[in-house]
MMTF fields as JSON, N, C-alpha, C and O atoms, coordinates in Angstrom:
{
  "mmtfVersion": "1.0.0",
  "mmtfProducer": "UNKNOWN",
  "numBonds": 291,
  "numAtoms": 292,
  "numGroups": 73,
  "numChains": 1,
  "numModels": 1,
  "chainsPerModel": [1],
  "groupsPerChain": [73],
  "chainIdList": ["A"],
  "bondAtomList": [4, 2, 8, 6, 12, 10, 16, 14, 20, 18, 24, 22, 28, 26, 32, 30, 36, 34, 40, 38, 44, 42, 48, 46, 52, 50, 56, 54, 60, 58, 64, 62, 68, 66, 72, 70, 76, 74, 80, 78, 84, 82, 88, 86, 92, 90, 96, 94, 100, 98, 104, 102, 108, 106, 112, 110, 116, 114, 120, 118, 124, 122, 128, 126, 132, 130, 136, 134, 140, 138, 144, 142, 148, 146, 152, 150, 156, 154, 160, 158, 164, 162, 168, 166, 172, 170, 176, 174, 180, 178, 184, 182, 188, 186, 192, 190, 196, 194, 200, 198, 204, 202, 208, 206, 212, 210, 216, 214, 220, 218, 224, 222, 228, 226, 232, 230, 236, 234, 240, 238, 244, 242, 248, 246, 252, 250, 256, 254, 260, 258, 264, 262, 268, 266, 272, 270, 276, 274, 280, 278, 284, 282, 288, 286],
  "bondOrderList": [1, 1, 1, 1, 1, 1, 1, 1, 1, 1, 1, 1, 1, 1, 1, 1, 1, 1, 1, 1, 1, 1, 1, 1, 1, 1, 1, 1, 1, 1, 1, 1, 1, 1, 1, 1, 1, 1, 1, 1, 1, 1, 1, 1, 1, 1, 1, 1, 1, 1, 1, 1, 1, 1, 1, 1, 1, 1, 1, 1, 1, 1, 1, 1, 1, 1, 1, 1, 1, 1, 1, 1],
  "groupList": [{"groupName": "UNK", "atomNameList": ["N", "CA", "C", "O"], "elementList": ["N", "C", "C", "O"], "formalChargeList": [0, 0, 0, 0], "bondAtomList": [1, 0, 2, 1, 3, 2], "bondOrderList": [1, 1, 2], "singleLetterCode": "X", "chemCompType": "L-PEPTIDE LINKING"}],
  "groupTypeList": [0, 0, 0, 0, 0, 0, 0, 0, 0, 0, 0, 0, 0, 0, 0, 0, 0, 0, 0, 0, 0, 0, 0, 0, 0, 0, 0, 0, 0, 0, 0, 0, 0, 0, 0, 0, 0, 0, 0, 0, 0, 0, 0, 0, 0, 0, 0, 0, 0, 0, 0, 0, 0, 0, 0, 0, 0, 0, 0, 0, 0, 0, 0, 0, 0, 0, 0, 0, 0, 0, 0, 0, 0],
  "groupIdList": [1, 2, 3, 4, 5, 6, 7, 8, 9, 10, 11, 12, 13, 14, 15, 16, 17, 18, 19, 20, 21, 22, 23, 24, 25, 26, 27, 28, 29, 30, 31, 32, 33, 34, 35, 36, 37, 38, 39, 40, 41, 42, 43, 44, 45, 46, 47, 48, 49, 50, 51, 52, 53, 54, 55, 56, 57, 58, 59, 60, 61, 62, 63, 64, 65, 66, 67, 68, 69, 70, 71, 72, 73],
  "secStructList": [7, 2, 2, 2, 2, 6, 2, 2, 2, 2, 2, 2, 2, 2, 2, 2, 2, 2, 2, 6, 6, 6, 7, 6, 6, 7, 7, 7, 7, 7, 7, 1, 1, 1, 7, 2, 2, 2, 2, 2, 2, 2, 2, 2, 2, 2, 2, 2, 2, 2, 2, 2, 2, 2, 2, 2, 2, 2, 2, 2, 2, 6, 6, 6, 6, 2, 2, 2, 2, 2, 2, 2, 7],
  "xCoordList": [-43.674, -43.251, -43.96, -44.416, -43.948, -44.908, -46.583, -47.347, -46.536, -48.486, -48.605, -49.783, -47.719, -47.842, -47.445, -47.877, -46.469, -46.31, -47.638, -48.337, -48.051, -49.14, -50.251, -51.167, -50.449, -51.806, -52.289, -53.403, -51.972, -52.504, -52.74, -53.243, -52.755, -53.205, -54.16, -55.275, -53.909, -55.439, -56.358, -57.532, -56.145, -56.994, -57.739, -58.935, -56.387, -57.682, -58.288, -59.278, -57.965, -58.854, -60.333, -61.363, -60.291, -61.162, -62.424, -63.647, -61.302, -62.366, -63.181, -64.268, -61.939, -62.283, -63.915, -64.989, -63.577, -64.585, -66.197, -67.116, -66.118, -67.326, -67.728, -68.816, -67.376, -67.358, -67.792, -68.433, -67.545, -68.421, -69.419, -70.352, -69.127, -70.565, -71.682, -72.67, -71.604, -72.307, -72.381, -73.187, -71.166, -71.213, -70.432, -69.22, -71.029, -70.267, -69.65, -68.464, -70.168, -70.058, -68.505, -67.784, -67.993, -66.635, -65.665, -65.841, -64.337, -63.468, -62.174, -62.149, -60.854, -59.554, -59.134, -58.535, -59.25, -58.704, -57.001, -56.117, -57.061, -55.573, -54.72, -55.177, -53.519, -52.747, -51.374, -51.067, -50.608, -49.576, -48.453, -47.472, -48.308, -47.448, -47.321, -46.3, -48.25, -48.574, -47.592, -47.428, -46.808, -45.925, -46.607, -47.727, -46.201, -46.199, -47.344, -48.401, -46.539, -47.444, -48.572, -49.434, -48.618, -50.068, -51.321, -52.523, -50.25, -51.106, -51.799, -52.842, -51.406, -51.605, -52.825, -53.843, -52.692, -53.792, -55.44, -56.575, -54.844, -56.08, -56.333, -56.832, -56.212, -56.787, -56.931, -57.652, -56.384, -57.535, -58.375, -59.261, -58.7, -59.608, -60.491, -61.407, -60.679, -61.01, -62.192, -63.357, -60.945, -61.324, -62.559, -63.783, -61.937, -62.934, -64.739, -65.896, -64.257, -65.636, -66.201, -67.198, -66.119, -66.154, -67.471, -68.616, -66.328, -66.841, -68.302, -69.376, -68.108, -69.238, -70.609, -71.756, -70.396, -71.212, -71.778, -73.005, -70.923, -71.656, -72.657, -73.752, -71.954, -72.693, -74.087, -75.112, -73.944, -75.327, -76.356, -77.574, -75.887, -76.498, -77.045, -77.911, -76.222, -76.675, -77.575, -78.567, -77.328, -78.563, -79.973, -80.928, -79.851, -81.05, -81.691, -82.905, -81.054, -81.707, -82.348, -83.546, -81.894, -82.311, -83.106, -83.564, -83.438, -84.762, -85.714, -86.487, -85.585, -86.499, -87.165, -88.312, -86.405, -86.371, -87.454, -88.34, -87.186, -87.88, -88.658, -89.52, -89.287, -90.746, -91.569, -92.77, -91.03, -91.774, -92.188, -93.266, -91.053, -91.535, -92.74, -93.62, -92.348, -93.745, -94.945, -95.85, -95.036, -95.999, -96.639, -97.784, -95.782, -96.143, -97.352, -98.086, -96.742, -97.023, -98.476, -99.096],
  "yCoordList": [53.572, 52.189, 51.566, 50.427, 52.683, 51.929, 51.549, 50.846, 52.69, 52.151, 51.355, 51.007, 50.683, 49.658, 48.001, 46.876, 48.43, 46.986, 47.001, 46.017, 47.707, 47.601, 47.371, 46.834, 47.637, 47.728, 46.244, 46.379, 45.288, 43.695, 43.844, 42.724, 44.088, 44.305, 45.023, 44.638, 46.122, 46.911, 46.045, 46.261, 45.006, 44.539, 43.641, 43.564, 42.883, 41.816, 42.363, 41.799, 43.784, 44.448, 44.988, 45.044, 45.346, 45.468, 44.183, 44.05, 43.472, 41.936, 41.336, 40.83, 41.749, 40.992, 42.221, 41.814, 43.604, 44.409, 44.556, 45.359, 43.76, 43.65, 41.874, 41.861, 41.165, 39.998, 39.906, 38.914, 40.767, 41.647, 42.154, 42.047, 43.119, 43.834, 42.764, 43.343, 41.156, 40.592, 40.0, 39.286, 40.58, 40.659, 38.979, 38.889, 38.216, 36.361, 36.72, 36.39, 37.571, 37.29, 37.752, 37.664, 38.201, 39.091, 38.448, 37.23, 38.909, 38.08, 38.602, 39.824, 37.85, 38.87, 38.771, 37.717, 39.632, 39.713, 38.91, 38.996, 38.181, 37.619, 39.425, 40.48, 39.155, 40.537, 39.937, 38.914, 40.222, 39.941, 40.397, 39.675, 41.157, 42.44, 41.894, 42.224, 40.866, 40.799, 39.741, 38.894, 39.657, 38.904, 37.393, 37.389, 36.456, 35.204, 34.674, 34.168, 35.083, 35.009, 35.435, 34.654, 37.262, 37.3, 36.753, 36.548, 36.616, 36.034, 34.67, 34.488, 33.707, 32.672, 32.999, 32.307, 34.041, 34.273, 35.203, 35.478, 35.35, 36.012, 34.861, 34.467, 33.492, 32.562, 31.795, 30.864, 31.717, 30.839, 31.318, 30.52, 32.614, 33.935, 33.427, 33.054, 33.137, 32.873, 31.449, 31.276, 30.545, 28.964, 29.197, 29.067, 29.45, 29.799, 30.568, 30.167, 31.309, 32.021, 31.394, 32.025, 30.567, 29.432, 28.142, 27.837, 27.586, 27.09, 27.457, 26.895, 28.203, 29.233, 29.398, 29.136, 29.683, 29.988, 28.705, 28.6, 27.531, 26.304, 25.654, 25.093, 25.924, 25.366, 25.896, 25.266, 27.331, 27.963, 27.737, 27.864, 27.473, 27.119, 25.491, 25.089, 24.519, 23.048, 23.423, 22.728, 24.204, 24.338, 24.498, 23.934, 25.757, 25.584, 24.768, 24.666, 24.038, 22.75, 22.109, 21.977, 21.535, 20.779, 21.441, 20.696, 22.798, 23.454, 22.899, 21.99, 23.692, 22.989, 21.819, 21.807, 20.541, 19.318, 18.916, 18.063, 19.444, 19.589, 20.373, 19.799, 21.355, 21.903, 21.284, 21.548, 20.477, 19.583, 18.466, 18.021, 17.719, 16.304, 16.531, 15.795, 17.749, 17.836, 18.68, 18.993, 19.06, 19.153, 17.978, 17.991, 17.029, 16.394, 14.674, 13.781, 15.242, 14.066, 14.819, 14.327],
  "zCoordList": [112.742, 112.919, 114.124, 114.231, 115.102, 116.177, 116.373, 117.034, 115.149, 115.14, 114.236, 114.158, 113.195, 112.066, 113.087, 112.833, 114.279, 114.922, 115.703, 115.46, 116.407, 117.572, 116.847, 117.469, 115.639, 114.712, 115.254, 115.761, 115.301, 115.293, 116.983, 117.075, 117.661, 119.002, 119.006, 119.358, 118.642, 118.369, 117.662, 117.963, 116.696, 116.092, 117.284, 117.565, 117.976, 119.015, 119.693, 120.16, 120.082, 121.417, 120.701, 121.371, 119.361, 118.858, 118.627, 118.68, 118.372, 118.236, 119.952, 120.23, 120.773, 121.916, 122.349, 122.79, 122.051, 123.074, 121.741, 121.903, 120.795, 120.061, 120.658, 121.232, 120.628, 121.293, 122.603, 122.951, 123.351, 125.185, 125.269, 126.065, 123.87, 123.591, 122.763, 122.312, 122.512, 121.888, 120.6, 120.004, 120.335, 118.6, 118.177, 117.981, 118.126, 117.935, 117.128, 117.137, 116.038, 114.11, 114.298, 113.304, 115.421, 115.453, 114.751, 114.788, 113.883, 114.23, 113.894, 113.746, 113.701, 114.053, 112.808, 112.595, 111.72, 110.554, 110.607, 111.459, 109.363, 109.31, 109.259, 108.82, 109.836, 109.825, 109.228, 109.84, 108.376, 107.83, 108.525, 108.346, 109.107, 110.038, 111.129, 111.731, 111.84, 113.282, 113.549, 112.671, 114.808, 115.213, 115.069, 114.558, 115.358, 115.566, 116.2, 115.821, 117.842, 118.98, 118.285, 117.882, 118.045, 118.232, 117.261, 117.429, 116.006, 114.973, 115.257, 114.628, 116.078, 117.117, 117.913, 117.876, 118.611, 119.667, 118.773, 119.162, 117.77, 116.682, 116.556, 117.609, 115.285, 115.206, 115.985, 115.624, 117.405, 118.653, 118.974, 119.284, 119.122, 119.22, 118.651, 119.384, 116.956, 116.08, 115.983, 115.625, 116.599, 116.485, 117.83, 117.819, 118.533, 120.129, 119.168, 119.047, 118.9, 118.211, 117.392, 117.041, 116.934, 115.648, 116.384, 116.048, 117.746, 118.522, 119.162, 118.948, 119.731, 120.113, 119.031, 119.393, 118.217, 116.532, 116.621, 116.627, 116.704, 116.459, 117.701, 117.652, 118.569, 120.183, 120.2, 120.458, 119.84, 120.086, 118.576, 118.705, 117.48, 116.749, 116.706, 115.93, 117.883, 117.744, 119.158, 119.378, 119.835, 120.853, 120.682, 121.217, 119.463, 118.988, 118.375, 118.555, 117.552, 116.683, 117.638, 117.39, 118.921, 119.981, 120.936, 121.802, 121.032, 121.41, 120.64, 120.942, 119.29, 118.489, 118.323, 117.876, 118.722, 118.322, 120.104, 120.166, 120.803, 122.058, 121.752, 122.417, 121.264, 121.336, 120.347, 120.3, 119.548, 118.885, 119.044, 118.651, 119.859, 120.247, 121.526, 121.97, 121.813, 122.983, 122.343, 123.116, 121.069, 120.57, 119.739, 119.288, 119.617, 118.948, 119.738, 119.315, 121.151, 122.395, 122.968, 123.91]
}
C-alpha cells in the first residue's frame, strides 16, 4: 500500500532528475492513484516543460531569422 501511494512521487523525482540531466522531452505521466496535490504539481511540472520546449524552439527560429538577415545584408 505504501509503494502504490508513493509511486506518483517517485514519478516526479524521476521526471524532475531527467529534466537536470537535460532531458526537456521529460514529462510526469498522468497517475490515477496520485493525490490531488501531487497530480497538480505533475501537470505544472508539465505546463513549465511545455513552456520551455517552446521558448527554446522560438529562439531558434529567431537565430535563424538573424543569420539570415545578415547574410542576406
Amino acid at each position: 500500500l505504501v509503494y502504490w501511494a508513493l509511486r506518483p512521487l517517485r514519478e516526479l523525482e524521476a521526471t524532475a532528475r531527467r529534466v537536470s540531466q537535460g532531458d526537456l522531452d521529460a514529462r510526469v505521466a498522468e497517475q490515477r492513484l496520485a493525490d490531488r496535490d501531487v497530480a497538480r504539481i505533475g501537470f505544472t511540472l508539465n505546463r513549465l516543460l511545455d513552456g520551455v520546449t517552446a521558448d527554446r524552439r522560438r529562439m531558434r527560429q529567431l537565430a535563424s531569422q538573424v543569420i539570415s538577415a545578415g547574410d542576406q545584408e
